[in-house]
C-alpha positions in Angstrom: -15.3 -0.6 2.8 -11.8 0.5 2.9 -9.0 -1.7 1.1 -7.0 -1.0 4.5 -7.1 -0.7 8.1 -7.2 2.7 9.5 -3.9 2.3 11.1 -1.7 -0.6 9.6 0.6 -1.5 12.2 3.7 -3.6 11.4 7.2 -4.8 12.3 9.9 -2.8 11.0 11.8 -5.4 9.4 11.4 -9.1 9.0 13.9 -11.9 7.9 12.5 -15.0 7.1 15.3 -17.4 5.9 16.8 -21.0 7.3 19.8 -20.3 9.7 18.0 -16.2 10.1 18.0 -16.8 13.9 22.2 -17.4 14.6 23.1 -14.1 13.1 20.7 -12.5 15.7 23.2 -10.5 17.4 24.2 -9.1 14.2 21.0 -7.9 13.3 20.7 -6.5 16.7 23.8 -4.8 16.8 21.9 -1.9 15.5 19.7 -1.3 18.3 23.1 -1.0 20.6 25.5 -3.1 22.1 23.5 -4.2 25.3 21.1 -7.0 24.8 19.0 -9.3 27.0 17.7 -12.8 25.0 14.6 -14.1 26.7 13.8 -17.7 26.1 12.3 -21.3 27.1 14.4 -24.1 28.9 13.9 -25.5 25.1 15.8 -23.5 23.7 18.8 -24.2 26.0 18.4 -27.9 26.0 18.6 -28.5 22.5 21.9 -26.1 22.3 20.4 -23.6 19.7 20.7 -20.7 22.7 24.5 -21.1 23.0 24.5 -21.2 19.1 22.5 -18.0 19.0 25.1 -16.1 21.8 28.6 -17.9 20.0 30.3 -14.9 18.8 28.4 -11.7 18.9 29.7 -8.4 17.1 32.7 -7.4 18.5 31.9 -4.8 21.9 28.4 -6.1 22.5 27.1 -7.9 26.0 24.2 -10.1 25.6 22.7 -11.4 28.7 20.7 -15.2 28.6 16.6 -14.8 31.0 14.7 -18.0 30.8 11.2 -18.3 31.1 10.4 -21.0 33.8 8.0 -21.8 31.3 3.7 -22.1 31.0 1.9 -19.3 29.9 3.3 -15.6 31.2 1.9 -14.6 34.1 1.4 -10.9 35.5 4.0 -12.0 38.3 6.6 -13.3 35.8 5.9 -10.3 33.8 6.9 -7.9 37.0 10.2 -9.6 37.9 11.6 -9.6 34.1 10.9 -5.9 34.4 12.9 -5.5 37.5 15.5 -7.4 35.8 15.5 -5.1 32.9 15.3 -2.0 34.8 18.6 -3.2 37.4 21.1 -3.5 33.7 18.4 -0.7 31.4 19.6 -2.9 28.0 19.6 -1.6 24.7 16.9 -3.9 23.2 15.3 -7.6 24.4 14.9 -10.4 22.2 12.2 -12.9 22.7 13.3 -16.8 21.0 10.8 -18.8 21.7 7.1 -20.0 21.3 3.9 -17.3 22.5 4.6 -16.9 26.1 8.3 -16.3 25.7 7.5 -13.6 23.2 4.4 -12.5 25.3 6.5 -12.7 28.7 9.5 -10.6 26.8 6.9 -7.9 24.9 4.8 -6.7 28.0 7.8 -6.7 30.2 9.8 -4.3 27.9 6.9 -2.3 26.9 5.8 -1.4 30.8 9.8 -1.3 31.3 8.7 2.5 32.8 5.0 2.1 33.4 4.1 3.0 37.2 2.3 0.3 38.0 2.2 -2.9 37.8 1.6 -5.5 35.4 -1.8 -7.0 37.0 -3.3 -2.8 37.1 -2.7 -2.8 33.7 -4.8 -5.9 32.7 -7.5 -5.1 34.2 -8.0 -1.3 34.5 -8.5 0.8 31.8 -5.9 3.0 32.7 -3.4 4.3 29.8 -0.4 2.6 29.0 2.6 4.5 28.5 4.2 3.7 25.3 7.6 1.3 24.8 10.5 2.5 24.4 12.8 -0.6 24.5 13.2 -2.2 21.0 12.2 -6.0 20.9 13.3 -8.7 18.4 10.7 -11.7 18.7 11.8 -15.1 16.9 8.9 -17.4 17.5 10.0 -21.4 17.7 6.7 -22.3 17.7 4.4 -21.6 14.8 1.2 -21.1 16.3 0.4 -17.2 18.0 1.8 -14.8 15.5 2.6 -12.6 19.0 5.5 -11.1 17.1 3.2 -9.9 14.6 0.9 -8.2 17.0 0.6 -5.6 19.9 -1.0 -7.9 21.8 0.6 -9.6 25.1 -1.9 -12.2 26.5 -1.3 -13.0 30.4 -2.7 -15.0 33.0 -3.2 -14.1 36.7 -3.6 -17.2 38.2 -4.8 -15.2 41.6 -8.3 -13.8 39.4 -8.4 -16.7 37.2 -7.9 -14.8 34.8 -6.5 -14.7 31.1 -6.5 -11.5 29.7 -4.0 -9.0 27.3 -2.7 -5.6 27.0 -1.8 -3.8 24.5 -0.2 -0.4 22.9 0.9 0.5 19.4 4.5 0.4 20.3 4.6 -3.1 21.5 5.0 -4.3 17.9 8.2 -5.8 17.3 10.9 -4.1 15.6 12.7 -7.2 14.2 11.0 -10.1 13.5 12.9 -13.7 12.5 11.2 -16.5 10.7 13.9 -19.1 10.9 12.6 -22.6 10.1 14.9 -24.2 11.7 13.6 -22.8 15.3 11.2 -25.5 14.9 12.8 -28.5 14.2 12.8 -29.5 17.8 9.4 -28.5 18.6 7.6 -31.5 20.0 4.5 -33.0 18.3 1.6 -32.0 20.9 3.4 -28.3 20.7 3.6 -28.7 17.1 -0.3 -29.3 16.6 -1.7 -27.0 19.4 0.5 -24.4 18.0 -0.9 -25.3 14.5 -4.4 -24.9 15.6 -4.7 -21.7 17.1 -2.8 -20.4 13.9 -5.7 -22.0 11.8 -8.6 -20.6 14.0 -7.0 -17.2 14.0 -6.6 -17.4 10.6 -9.7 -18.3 10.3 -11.7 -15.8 12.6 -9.7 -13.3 11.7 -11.1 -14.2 7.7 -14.9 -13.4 9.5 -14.7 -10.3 12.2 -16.9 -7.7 12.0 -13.7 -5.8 11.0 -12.3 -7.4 8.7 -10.9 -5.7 5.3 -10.1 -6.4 1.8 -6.6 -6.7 3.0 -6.7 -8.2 6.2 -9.2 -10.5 4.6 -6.4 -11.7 1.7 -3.9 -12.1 4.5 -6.5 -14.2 6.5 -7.2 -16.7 3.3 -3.7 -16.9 2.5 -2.8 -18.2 5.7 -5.9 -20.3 6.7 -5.1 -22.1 3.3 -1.4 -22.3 3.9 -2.1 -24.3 7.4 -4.8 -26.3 5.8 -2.0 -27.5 3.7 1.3 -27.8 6.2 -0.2 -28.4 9.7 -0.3 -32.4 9.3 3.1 -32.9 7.8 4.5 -30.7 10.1 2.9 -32.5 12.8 4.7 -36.2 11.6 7.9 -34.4 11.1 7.8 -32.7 7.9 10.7 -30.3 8.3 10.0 -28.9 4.9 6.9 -27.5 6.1 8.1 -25.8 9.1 8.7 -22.8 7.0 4.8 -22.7 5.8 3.6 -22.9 9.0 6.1 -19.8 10.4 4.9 -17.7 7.4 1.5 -18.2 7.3 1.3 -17.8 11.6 2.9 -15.1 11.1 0.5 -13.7 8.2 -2.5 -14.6 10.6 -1.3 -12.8 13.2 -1.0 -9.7 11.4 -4.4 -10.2 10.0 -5.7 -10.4 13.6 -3.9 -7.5 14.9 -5.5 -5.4 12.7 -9.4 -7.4 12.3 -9.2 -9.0 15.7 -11.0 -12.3 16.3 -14.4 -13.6 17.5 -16.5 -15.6 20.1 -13.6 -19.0 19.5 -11.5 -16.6 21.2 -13.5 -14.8 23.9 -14.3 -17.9 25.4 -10.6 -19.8 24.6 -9.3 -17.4 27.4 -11.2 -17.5 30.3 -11.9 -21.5 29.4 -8.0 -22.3 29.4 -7.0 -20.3 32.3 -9.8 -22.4 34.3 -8.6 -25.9 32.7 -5.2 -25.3 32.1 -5.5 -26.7 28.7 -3.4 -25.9 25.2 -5.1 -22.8 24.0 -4.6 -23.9 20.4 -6.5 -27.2 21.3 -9.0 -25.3 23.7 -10.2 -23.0 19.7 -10.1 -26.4 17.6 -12.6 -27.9 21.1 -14.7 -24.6 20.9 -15.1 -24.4 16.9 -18.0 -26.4 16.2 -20.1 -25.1 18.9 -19.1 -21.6 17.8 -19.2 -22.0 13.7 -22.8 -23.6 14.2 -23.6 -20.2 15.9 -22.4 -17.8 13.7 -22.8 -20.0 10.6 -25.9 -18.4 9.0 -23.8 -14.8 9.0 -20.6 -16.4 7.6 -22.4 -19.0 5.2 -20.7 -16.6 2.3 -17.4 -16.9 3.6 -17.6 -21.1 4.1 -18.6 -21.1 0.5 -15.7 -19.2 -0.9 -13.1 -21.3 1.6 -14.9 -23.9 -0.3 -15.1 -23.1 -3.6 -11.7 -21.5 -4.1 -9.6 -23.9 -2.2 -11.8 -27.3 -1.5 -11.9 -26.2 2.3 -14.3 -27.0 4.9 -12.9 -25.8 8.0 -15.3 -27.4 10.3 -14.2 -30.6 8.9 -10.6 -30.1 8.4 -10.1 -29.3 12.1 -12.3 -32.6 12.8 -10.0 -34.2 10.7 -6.9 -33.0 12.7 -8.1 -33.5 16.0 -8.7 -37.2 15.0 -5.5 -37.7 12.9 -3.4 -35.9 16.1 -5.5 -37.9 18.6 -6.1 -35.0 20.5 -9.7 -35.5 23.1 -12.0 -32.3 24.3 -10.4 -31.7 27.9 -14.1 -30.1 28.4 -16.4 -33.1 27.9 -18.8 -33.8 30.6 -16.6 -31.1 32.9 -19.0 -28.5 35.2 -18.7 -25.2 35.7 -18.2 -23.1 39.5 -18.3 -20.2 38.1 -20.3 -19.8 34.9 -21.1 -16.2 35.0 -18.3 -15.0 35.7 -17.3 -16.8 32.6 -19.9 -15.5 30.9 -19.3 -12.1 31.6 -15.3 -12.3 30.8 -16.4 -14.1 27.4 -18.6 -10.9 26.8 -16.0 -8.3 27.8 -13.3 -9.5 25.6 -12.9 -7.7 22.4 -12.4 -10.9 20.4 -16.0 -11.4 21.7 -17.1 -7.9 20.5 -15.3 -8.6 16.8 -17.7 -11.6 16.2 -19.3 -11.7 13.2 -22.7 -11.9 14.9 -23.4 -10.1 18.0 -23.3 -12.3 21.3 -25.2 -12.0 24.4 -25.4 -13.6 27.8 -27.5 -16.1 27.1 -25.3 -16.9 23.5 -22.7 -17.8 25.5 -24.4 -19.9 28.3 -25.8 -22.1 25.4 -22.5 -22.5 24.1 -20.8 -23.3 26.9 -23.4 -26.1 26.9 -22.5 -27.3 23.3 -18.6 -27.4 24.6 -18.8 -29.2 28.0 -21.5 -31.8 26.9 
């Protein structure tokens, strides 16, 4: 096995420091003088977007586009790239949680693309390369999007929850500001949390996993083990723990991918509308029993190097954050279609043990019992 990927892929330049995010515009300036910030209403309610724009570089214009907030959909996606395309900015900066930064990275990166964003999702057509330089500073820490090339959408006309993706829609600028977080509210806080752990932690498992990758994986799985809880009561001094280890699990997963937690967190949360992060901790069990005889070495290492079970820590969470399965006793109208969304994904086809058709019928049974 190689020590590294065949292509490592990753952001230019990253500043991870308290108080990183209000010399933005300064770090920018390098890009050119025309920006465009995309954020949350958060963002602007708590005064930290006025304190981001207060006294750029001297010459540059930096326009404000909030997200009307939920996940990004294609449609969203479409008329940010109209926006961009009327003023043709120098760069875009994404300050916010997964779907800002989602929102902000497929809309730059199909800036030019001739079609639109919904083609893209769903046909296998190429996808021309970015050309717009984006800045991504997460205030949740929970995705790593602004580690990836990934942009995750939703097309609420298909029911369907899907990405795209291209080498260039990395990040140039990535910054980890702690301080991004402080207003973050608890339920964000721990569904955030958990999809960083299970990302961490299926990323620690795939099929394509590496010696590096892998190292990334355990230091971050281990890192949120440790910081999610006290972040989640209001630990600010953790906040910085959980931004650097989401981060590190994202680039782990950009370059391993995931599993079957993730090829069935998609299409399940685009049906029920539910957290994503608590939609993985909800699918966990079911899928950890399942691939648990092919991962059995990795459980023991978790174990024996760090005193981690992670089926039991996330039990442990889910009770402590008094979060419920939104699945129990729910029903399904369209199970094969599920079924055969779960198997298309290629977090699905990175599972440590191959799934078919009837893998993933039994444990959608497991989840909605």
């Amino acid at each position: 096995m190689n020590l590294l990927p065949a292509s490592l892929l990753l952001p230019q330049q990253t500043v991870a420091a308290e108080g990183a995010a209000l010399r933005l515009t300064a770090l920018a300036a390098e890009f050119g003088p025309r920006g465009v910030l995309v954020h949350g209403r958060s963002l602007q309610r708590t005064g930290l977007l006025d304190a981001i724009l207060d006294e750029p570089p001297f010459g540059m214009r930096v326009r404000a586009w909030c997200h009307a907030g939920a996940e990004p959909t294609v449609d969203a996606v479409d008329a940010l790239r109209a926006d961009l395309k009327a003023d043709r900015p120098d760069w875009v900066a994404a300050v916010g949680g997964g779907s800002v930064i989602d929102l902000a990275k497929a809309a730059a990166g199909l800036l030019d693309a001739p079609q639109s964003a919904a083609f893209y999702q769903t046909h296998n057509a190429e996808i021309p390369p970015a050309a717009l330089p984006l800045i991504a500073a997460p205030t949740t820490a929970g995705t790593g999007s602004e580690a990836t090339v990934v942009a995750v959408l939703t097309d609420p006309s298909r029911t369907l929850k899907q990405s795209i993706r291209h080498p260039t829609y990395l990040p140039r600028l990535v910054i980890l500001d702690p301080c991004l977080l402080r207003s973050c509210p608890p339920a964000t806080r721990a569904a955030a949390g958990l999809d960083a752990f299970v990302q961490a932690f299926e990323s620690f498992t795939s099929r394509h996993a590496t010696p590096f990758t892998r190292a990334l994986s355990e230091l971050a799985v281990t890192r949120l083990a440790r910081a999610l809880l006290p972040f989640y009561e209001g630990d600010s001094d953790a906040a910085g723990e959980m931004l650097e280890a989401s981060y590190l699990a994202g680039v782990a997963l950009s370059h391993a991918r995931l599993g079957v937690i993730h090829g069935l967190a998609h299409p399940l949360g685009a049906r029920f509308h539910a957290a994503h992060g608590l939609v993985c901790a909800c699918c966990l069990p079911a899928c950890l029993a399942f691939n648990r005889d092919v991962v059995a070495r990795d459980l023991d290492a978790l174990h024996a190097r760090h005193g981690l079970d992670v089926e039991s820590q996330v039990t442990a969470w889910m009770t402590a954050m008094k979060l419920e399965n939104p699945f129990a006793g729910q029903r399904l109208a369209d199970r094969e279609a599920l079924i055969r969304e779960t198997l298309a994904s290629g977090s699905t086809a990175a599972n440590p043990r191959p799934v078919t058709a009837d893998d993933v019928s039994a444990l959608l049974n497991a989840i909605l019992a």
